[in-house]
N, C-alpha and C positions, 0 to 999 in steps of 0.2 A: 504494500500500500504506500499511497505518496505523500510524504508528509504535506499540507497546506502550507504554504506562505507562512511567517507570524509577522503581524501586526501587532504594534505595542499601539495600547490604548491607555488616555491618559492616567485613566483611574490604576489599572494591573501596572501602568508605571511607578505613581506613585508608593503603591504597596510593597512591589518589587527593592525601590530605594529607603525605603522607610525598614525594611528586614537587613538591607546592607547595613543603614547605618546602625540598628541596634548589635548587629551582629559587629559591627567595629568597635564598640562602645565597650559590650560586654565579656569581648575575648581581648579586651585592650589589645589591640590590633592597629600597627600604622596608617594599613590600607586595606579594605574591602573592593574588590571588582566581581563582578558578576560579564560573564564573556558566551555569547552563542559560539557553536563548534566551529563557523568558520572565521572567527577570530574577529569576531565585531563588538564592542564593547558597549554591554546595556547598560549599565549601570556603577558607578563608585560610589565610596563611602570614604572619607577621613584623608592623607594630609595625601592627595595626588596630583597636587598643582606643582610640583616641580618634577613629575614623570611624565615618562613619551607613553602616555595610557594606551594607542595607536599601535606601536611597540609591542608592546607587553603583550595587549590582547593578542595579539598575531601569533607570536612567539612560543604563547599559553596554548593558544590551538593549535597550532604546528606540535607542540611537547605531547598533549595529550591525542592527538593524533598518530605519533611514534610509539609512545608509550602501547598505545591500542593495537597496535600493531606486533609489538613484543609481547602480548599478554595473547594473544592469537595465536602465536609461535610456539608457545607452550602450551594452549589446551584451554587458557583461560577466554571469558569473553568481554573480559574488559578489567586494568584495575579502575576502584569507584574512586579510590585518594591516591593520594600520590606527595610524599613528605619530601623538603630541601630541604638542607640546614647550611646554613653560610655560618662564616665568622659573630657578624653582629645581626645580620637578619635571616629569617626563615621565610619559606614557601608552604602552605597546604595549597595543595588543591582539591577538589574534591566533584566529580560528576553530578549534576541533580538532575534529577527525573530522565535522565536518557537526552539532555537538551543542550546544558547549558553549564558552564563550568565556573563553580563558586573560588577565587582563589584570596587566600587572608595572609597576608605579609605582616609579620611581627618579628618584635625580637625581644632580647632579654627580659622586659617587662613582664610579660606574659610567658605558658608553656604550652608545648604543643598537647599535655591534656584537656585544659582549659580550651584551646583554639578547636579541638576534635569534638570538644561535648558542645560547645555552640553553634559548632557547625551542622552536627547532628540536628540541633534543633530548628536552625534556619534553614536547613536542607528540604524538611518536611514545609515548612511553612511555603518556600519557595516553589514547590513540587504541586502545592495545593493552588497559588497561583497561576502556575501555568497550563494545568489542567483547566480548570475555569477560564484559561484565556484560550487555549486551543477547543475547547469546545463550544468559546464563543465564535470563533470562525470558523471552525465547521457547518455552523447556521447559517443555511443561505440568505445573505442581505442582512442578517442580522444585525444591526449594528454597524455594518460595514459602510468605509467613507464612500465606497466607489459602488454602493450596490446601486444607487441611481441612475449610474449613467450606463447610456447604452454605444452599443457600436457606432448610432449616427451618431452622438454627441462627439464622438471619437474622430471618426470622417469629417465631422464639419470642423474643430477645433484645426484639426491638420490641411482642410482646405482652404482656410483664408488667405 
C-alpha cells in the first residue's frame, strides 16, 4: 500500500512542537528535533539557533537509513534507537511510529536513562499524533486545503 502524502496541519503542528519542547524540558536536553525519513525537518525544541538544523536532518536520515540497512543484514527489521556518545554531547535517536525520527542531543547534564524514559513517553504521545493526522488524510477532502479545486481551476491558473 502507498503511503498518502503528509500534510502538517496547523493544529497536529502545534501539538507535535508542544511534545518537542516538553520533551526538551524534561530530559534536560540541549536540542529536541523531530525529522521525517527523508530528512526534512518538522519540528525543534531548545537552543538550535546556532545549528545547520538542514544539516542535521539530512544527515539523521541518511544514518538511520544505513543503520536500517545493517539491521536487515543480520535478520533484524529495523533498530527502533540508536545511542552516540561524544566527549561533551550525546545523540539518541529513536524511530516513532514507523514515520519519523525523534532525535535528543544532550550532555553531561542529563543521562541517557532519563533521555530513554522521556523518550518512551513522547514517542507514544507523538505516534498518537500522527495516527490522527494520517487518518485525517486518508478522508477524502477532509479537511484538505486542495480538496476544492479541480483540474479546470488547475488548466485555467496555468492558462493565463
Amino acid at each position: 500500500m502507498v503511503s498518502p502524502q503528509m500534510v502538517m496541519y496547523e493544529r497536529e503542528f502545534n501539538q507535535i512542537t508542544a511534545v518537542c519542547d516538553r520533551l526538551c524540558r524534561e530530559s534536560n536536553a540541549k536540542v529536541v528535533f523531530l525529522v521525517d525519513k527523508n530528512g526534512q525537518l518538522i519540528a525543534s525544541a531548545g537552543a538550535s539557533e546556532n545549528m545547520d538544523t538542514t544539516s542535521l536532518a539530512s544527515l539523521t536520515a541518511g544514518n538511520v537509513a544505513a543503520i536500517g540497512g545493517l539491521a536487515k543484514l543480520i535478520g533484524e527489521k529495523e533498530f527502533s534507537s540508536l545511542f552516540l556518545e561524544g566527549e561533551h554531547d550525546h545523540i539518541h535517536k529513536s524511530i516513532v511510529g514507523g514515520r519519523v525520527i525523534l532525535v535528543v542531543i544532550f550532555d553531561n547534564r542529563s543521562s541517557q536513562g532519563l533521555v530513554r524514559l522521556r523518550v518512551k513517553k513522547a514517542s507514544v504521545e507523538l505516534s498518537t499524533i500522527f495516527d490522527a493526522l494520517m487518518r485525517k488524510i486518508e478522508e477524502p477532502g477532509a479537511g484538505s486545503p486542495f480538496a476544492e479545486i479541480t483540474d479546470e481551476d488547475i488548466d485555467n491558473l496555468f492558462n493565463d
